[in-house]
Structures are given as structure tokens and as C-alpha cells.
C-alpha positions as CSV (number, residue, x, y, z in Angstrom):
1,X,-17.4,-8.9,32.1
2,X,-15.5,-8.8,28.8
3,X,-14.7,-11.8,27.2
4,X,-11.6,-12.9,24.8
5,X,-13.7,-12.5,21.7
6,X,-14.2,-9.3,22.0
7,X,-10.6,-8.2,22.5
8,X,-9.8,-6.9,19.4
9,X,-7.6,-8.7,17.4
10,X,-6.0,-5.5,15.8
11,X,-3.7,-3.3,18.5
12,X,-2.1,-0.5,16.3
13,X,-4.5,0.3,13.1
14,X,-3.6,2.9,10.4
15,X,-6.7,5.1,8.8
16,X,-6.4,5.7,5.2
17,X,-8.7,8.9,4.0
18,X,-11.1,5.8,2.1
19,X,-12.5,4.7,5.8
20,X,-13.2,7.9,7.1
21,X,-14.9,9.6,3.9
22,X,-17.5,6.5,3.5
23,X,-18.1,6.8,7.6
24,X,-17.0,3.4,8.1
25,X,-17.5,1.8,11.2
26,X,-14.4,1.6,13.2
27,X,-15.6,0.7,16.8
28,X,-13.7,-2.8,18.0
29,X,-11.2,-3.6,15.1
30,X,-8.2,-2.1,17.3
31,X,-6.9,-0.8,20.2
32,X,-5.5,1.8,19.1
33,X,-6.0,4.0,15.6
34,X,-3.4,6.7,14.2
35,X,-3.2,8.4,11.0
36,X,-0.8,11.1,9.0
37,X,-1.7,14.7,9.2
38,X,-2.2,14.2,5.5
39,X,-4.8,12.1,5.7
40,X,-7.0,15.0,7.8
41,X,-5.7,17.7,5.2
42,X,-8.1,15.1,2.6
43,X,-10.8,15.8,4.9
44,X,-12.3,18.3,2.7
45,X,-15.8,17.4,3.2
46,X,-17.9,19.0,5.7
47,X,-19.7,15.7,6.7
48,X,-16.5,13.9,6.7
49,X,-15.3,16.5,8.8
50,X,-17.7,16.1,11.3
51,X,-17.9,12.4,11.6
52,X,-14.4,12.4,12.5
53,X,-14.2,15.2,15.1
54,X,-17.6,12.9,16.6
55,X,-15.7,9.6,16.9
56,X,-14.4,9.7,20.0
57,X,-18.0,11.0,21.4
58,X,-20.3,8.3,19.5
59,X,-18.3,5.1,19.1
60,X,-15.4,5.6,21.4
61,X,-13.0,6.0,19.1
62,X,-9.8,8.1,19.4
63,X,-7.4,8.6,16.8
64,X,-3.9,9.4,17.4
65,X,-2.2,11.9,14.7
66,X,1.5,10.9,14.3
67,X,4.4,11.7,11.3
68,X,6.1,8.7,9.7
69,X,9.7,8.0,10.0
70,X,11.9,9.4,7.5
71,X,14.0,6.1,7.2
72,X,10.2,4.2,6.7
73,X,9.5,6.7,4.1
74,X,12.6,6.2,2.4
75,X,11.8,2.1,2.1
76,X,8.2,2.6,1.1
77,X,9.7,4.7,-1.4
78,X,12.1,2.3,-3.0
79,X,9.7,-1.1,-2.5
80,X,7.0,1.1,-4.3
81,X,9.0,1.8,-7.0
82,X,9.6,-1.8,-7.8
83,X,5.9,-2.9,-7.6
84,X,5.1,-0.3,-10.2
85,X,2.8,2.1,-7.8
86,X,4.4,4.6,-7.2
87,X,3.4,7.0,-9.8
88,X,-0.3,6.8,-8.7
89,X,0.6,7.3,-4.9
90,X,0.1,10.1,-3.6
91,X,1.8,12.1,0.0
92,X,-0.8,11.0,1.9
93,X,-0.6,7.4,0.5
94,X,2.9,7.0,1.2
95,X,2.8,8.4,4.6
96,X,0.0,6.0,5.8
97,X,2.1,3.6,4.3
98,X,5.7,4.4,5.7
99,X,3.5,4.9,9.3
100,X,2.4,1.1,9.2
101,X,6.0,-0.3,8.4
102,X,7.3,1.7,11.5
103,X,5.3,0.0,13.6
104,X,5.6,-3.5,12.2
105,X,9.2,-2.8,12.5
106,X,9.4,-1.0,16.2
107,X,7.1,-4.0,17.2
108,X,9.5,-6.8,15.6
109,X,12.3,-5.3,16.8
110,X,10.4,-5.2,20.7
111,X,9.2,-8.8,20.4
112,X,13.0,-10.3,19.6
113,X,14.2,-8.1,22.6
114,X,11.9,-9.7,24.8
115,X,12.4,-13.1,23.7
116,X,16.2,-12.7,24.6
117,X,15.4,-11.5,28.1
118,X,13.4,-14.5,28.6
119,X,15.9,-16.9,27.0
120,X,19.0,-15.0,29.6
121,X,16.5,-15.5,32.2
122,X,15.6,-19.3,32.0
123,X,18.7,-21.0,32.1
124,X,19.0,-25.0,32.4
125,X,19.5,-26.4,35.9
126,X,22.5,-29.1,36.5
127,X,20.7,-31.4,39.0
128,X,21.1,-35.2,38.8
129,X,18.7,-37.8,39.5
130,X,19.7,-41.0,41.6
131,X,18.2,-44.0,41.5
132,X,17.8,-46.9,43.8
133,X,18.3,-50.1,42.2
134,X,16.1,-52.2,44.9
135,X,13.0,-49.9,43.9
136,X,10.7,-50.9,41.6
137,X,10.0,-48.9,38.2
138,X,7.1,-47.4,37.9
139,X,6.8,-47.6,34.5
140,X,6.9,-51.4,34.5
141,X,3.6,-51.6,35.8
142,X,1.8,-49.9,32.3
143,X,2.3,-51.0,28.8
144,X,4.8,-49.5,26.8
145,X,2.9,-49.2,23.2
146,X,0.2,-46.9,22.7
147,X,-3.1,-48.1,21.7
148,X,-3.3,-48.3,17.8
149,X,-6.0,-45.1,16.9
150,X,-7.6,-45.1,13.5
151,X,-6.6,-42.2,11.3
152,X,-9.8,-41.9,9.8
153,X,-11.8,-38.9,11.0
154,X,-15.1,-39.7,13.0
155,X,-17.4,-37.6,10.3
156,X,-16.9,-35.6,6.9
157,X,-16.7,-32.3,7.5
158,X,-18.8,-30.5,4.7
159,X,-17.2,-27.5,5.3
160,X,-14.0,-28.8,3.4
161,X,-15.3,-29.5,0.5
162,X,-15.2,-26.8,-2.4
163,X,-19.0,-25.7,-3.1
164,X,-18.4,-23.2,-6.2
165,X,-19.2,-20.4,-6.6
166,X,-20.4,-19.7,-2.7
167,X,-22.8,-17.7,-1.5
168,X,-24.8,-14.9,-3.4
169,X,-24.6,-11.6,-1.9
170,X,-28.3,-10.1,-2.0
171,X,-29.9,-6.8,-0.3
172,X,-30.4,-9.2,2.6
173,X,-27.0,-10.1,3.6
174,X,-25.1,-7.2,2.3
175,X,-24.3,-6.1,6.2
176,X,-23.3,-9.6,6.9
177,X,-20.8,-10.0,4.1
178,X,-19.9,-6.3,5.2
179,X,-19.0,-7.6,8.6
180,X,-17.1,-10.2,7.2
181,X,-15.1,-8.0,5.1
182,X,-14.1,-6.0,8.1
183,X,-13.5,-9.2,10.1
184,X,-16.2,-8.8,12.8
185,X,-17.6,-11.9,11.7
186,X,-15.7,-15.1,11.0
187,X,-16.1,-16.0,7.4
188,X,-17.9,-18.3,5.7
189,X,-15.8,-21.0,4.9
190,X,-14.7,-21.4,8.5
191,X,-13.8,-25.0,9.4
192,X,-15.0,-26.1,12.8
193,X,-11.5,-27.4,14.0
194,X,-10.0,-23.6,13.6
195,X,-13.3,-22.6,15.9
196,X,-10.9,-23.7,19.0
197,X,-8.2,-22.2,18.0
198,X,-7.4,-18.3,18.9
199,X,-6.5,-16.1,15.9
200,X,-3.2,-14.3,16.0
201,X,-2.8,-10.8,17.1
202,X,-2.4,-8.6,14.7
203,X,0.5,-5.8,15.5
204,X,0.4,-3.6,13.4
205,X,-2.1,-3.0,10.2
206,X,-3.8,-0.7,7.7
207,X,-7.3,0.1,6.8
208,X,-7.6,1.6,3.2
209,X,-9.7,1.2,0.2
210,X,-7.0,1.9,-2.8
211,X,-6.1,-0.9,-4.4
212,X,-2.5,0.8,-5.1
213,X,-1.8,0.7,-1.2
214,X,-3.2,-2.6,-0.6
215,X,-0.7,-4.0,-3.7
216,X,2.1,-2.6,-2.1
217,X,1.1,-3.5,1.9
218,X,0.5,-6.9,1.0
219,X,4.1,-7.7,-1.4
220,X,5.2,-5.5,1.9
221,X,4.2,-8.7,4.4
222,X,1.9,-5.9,6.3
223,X,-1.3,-6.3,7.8
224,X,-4.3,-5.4,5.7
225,X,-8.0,-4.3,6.7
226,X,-10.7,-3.8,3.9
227,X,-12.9,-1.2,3.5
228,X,-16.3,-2.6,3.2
229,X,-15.3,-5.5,1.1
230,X,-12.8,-3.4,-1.1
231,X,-10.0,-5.5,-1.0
232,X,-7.7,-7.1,-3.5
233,X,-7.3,-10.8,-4.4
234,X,-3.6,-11.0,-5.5
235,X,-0.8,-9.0,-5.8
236,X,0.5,-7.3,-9.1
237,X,3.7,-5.8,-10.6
238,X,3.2,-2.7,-13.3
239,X,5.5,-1.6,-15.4
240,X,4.6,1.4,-18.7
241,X,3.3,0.0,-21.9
242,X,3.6,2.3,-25.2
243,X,0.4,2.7,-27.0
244,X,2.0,3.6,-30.2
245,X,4.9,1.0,-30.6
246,X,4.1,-1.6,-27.8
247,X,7.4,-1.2,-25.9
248,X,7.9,-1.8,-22.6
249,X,9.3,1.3,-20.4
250,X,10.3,0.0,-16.9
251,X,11.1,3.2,-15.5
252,X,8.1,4.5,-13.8
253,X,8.6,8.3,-13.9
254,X,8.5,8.6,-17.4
255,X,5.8,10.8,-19.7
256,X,7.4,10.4,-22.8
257,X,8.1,7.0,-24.4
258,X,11.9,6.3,-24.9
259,X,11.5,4.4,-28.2
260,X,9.1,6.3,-30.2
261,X,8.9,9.4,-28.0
262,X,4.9,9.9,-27.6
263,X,3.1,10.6,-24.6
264,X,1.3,7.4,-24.8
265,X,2.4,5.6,-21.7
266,X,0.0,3.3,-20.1
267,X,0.0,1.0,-16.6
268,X,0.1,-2.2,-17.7
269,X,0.1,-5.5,-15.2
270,X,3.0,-8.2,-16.0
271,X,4.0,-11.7,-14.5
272,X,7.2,-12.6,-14.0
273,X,8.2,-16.1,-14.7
274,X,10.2,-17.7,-12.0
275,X,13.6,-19.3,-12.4
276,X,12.3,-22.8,-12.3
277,X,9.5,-22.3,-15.3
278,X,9.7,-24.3,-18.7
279,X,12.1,-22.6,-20.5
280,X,10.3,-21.8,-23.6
281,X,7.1,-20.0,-21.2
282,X,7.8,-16.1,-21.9
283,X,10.1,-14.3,-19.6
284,X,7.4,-11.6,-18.9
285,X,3.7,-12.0,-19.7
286,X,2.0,-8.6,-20.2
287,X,-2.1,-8.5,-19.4
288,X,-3.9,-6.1,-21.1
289,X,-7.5,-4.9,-21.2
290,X,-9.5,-6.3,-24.0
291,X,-11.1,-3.9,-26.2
292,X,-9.5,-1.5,-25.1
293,X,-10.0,2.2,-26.3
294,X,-7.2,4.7,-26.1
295,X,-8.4,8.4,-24.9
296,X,-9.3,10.7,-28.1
297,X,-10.1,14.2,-26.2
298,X,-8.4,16.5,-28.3
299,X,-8.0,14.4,-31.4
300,X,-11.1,15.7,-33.1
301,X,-9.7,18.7,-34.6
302,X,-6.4,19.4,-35.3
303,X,-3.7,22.4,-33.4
304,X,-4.4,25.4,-34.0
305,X,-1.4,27.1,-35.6
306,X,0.3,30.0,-33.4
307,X,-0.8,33.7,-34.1
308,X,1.9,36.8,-33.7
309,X,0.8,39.6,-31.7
310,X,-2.0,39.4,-28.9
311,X,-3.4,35.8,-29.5
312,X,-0.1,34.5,-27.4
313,X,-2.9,32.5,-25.3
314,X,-4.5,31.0,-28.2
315,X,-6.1,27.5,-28.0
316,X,-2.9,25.3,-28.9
317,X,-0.4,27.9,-27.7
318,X,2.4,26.4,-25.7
319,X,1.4,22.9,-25.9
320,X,4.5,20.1,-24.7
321,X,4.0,17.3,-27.0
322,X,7.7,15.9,-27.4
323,X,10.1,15.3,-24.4
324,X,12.7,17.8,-25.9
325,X,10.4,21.0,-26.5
326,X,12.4,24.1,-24.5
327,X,10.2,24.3,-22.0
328,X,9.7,20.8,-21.0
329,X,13.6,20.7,-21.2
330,X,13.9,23.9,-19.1
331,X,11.3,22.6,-16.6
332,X,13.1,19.2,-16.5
333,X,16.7,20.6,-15.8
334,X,15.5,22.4,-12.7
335,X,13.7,19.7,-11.3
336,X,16.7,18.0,-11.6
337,X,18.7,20.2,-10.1
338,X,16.6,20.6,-6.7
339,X,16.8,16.8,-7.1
340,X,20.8,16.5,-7.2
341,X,20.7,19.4,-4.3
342,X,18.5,16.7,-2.1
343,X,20.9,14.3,-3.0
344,X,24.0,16.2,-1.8
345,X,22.4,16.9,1.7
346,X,21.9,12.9,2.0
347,X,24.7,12.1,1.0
348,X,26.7,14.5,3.7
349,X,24.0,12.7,6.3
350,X,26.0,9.5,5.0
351,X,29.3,10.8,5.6
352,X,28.8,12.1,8.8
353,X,27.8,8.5,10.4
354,X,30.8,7.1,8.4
355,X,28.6,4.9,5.9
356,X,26.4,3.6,8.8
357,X,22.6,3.1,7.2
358,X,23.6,2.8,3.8
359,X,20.8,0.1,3.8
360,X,18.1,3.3,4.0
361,X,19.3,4.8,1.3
362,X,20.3,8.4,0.9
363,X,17.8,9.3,4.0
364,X,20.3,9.2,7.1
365,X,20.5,12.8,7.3
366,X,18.5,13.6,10.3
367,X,18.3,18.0,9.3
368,X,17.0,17.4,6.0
369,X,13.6,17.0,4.8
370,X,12.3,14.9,2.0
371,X,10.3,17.3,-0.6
372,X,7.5,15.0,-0.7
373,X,7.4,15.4,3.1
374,X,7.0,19.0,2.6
375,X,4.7,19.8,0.0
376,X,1.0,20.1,0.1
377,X,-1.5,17.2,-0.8
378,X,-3.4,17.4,-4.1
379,X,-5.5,14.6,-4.8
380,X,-3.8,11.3,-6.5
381,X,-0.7,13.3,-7.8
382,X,2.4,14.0,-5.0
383,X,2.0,17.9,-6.7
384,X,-0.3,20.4,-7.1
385,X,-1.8,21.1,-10.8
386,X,-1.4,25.1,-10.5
387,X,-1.2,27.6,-13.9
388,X,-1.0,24.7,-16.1
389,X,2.2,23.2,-14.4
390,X,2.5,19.7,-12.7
391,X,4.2,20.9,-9.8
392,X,7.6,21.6,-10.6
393,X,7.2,20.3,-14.1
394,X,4.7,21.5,-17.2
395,X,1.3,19.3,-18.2
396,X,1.9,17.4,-21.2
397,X,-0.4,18.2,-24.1
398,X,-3.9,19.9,-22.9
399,X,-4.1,17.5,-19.8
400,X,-7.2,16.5,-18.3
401,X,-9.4,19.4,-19.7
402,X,-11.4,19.0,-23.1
403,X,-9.9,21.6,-25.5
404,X,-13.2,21.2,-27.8
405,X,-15.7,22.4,-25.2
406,X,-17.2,25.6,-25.3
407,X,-15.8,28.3,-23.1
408,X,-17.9,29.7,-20.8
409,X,-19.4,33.5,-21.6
410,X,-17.7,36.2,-19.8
């Protein structure tokens, strides 16, 4: 006979790519699992492949494919963008995400509508109670104070008290702390008065290992499930740092720094001061890496300079280092463009429901779809990295490759 402990405490849990490459176990954390088509589109790996074709066989588990909601999308979109992440996530991340905020919001939105039925339904009685004067009162007959309890608790519970560092984690309990991490076990610093007392149901939640989509889920108020201990400790807010002149860029989608105008933009993590700090603390507090070294591929030697005639594909030909080369212009004005034709299709979807859902955005439309809804995944990046291009826009400099290794023989 199943018991209450091993109801899951999960119902509705979201797969990132993270659980299913590492063949993490997912038997008894929900009820039931989804996933984007994205994600299965990352599944590039023929083991991976197989272990998740296999999971309903071996552990029972069945995962439901379902597409986000393009009003979910639209606020992941805009709450990523002020938590700094959303440069580094990619389709897949932002689907997985927008899928989780629909169902925390479809199951909010259920829960209130059942609590109003309930509150319609039980409605007060107008019944009056008489009572005879000749018959005694009951109460009389007991004392009317309470019997003064001491405060003081019985024993000292060493589980309240603050031990350090805590426990090592060795070869020996690695699986334990594992379990832990993945909440199959209570933790260690469990108090035995919160043994009696049932842990909340958990509506709707996400199981990822990127730390980018576990920044965002938690600032989001959404449920999160590590991935083997992979999880987070607090929140953070980026923002672009300038190597070269140390200026802070708070527009995410930049490449090119709009104060000195080098490609030398960096994540950086800041705090915010609240309203109530001491006046002279610093507005914004920047944390950077100490000892820090800033990439040198391609510094060694210097550009080659261009060759008329056939060397139009030299080493060094066609590079974008500044932010108004003509190509990087041209390429910029055309992304715009398909931008601004977007933008004309949601606004129309605006118009046509007479400015209801203006809180979604420009994402009302219900005929249009989102670019990023229909392009293909490619690793971190929202874009594929085809024929030197970044999607719709050029790679700045030589990119990721090193332009001082050796070609290889033809």
C-alpha cells in the first residue's frame, strides 16, 4: 500500500537538456514530466538518445512534449533581460523557462477559482441560540484560567545550533548528499519539530543544471530542482563591464562598448543598494574576478594587411573590429529591419483587441510567430554560427577560432 511519503512532492516538473544528458535519475520527483521540443533537438548524443526513449520502459517515466505560451515567452523574455541573462540563454533555455511560468500561472489562476467556489458555497447560517435562565452553566463547573505552562522547552535540541562548516562530503556519501540535492532525502540540518509536519506541494517546477536558468527561476518566485547538487546559492544581477575603460554598459545586447568603442565587453555581477542603505554605501557595487586575465588569442602577431587580386580570403581579410565598419553597419540595419517588421505585426495584434494585454508586451498577436520561436537551436547562442556570420549578424573579430594555428594540409 503506498504511503504519503512517497507521493511525490513535485506534480508538474520541467526537464532541462542538463538532467537528461548526465542520465539523471528522475523516477519519484513528480507526477508528471514535460519538456520543449528543443530540449530533444539537444539530444545529440547517441546514449542520451537512448536513455530517454528507455525511460518510460526502465523507471516508469513518461515525458510529455509540449510548446510554451507565447504570452509566457514574452515575460521570460523581458524578466531575463533585467536579471542580465539573457544574452547567454539560449531557445531551448527560454522555452523551458516560459513552459514552467505557464504552469505556475495556469495553476494560480485554478487554485483562486477554486477557493471562490468554496467561499460561494459555504455561506454563514442565521440561527439563534436561546437560553434558559433556570439552567445551570456549564462552564461554571471548570475553572476559567488556564494552567500556567513553562515556556522553556523540555530539551536542547542540538540540531539548532550552527556546527560550521557541516559535513564533509567523501567517496562514501557522495550518493547521499546526491539524494539530498534532488530532495529524496530530507537534509541534514532537519529539525525534528518540521519531522511532523507535511512539506508543501510543489505545483509547478524545473529541473536544470545552468546556473543562468536557475538565476532567473529563482528572482522568477518558480520552483527549482538541482541537478546532482548543481544548484546556486543566491541570486545575481549582470550588467556589461568594459575591459578597456571600466564603463558600465547596461544594455545587454551590445558587442561594442559605447564609450570607448572596443569589443571588450564582459559579464560582470553587481549589487544594488536598497533605498534604506547609509547614504554614503555606493549606489552599485561591481564584483569582479581577481586576477583576472583578459583573452589574448589573436594578439600575438599583428593583422595582416589586405592583398589586391586573389588573396581576398587572406588571414585578416574582412575582420569587424569597430561597431561602424560597412558590413557590421549593413548587417545591423537589416536585422533591424526584420526587427521593426516583428514589431509592426504585434503591434496590429494590439490594435485588434483594442489595447487589451498591453501588460504582455507586443506579443498579443495570436498569427504571428516570435523569431526566436522559429529558428533552430545552436548550442548557448539563440543563432546558428554559419559562414562566419552570427545568425543574422557578422562575428566580431576572428571569434572563437585561434587565427595563429596551423592550417591543416590539404
Amino acid at each position: 500500500m503506498a504511503t504519503s511519503e512517497s507521493t511525490p512532492r513535485c506534480k508538474n516538473l520541467v526537464l532541462d537538456s542538463g538532467p537528461l544528458l548526465s542520465l539523471s535519475p528522475l523516477r519519484g520527483l513528480a507526477a508528471t514530466y514535460l519538456t520543449v521540443p528543443q530540449v530533444l533537438d539537444e539530444l545529440k548524443d547517441k546514449r542520451a538518445r537512448e536513455h530517454f526513449e528507455q525511460l518510460g520502459l526502465s523507471a516508469g517515466v513518461k515525458i510529455e512534449v509540449r510548446s510554451p505560451d507565447a504570452a509566457s515567452l514574452s515575460y521570460v523574455i523581458q524578466f531575463a533581460k533585467k536579471t542580465g541573462d539573457y544574452s547567454v540563454l539560449s531557445h531551448a533555455d527560454l522555452s523551458v523557462l516560459a513552459l514552467t511560468y505557464d504552469l505556475h500561472i495556469h495553476a494560480k489562476a485554478e487554485a483562486e477559482k477554486n477557493s471562490s467556489d468554496q467561499d460561494e458555497e459555504l455561506q454563514p447560517l442565521d440561527i439563534e441560540i436561546y437560553q434558559d435562565s433556570t439552567m445551570p452553566n456549564p462552564e461554571s463547573e471548570y475553572p476559567t484560567s488556564a494552567p500556567d505552562i513553562s515556556k522553556a522547552p523540555l530539551y536542547d535540541d542540538p540540531s539548532d545550533e550552527d556546527d560550521g562548516d557541516g559535513e564533509w562530503i567523501t567517496p562514501a556519501n557522495v550518493a547521499l548528499h546526491k539524494s539530498r540535492a534532488l530532495d529524496l532525502l530530507p537534509s541534514a540540518d532537519a529539525s525534528p519539530k518540521r519531522k511532523g509536519k507535511p512539506d508543501e506541494e510543489v505545483v509547478a517546477g524545473c529541473m536544470t543544471a545552468d546556473f543562468a536558468m536557475q538565476n532567473v527561476l529563482l528572482q522568477m518566485g518558480l520552483s527549482l530542482v538541482g541537478v546532482e547538487g548543481k544548484r546556486i546559492q543566491k541570486v545575481k544581477t549582470w550588467v556589461l563591464r568594459c575591459h578597456a575603460c571600466f564603463k558600465i554598459c547596461k544594455d545587454n545586447t551590445k558587442k561594442f562598448c559605447p564609450s570607448c568603442g572596443n569589443p571588450t565587453l564582459l559579464r560582470a555581477s553587481v549589487t544594488i543598494a536598497s533605498p534604506g542603505a547609509d547614504p554614503n554605501a555606493p549606489a552599485m557595487q561591481v564584483h569582479l574576478k581577481p586576477n583576472f586575465q583578459f583573452k589574448t588569442r589573436g594578439t600575438k602577431y599583428s593583422i595582416p594587411a589586405p592583398k589586391p587580386g586573389s588573396a581576398k580570403h587572406g588571414p585578416g581579410e574582412g575582420l569587424i573590429l569597430r561597431e561602424d565598419q560597412l558590413e557590421y553597419m549593413r548587417a545591423k540595419k537589416l536585422a533591424d529591419g526584420k526587427r521593426e517588421r516583428e514589431e509592426k505585426k504585434m503591434v496590429k495584434g494590439l490594435m485588434a483587441k483594442n489595447g487589451e494585454g498591453v501588460n504582455l508586451g507586443s506579443w498579443s498577436d495570436p498569427d504571428w510567430m516570435p523569431g526566436i520561436m522559429s529558428s533552430s537551436a545552436g548550442g548557448k547562442g539563440r543563432t546558428v554560427k554559419i559562414g562566419g556570420r552570427d545568425g543574422d549578424m557578422p562575428v566580431i573579430g576572428y571569434g572563437r577560432k585561434n587565427p595563429n594555428e596551423r592550417k591543416r594540409r590539404k
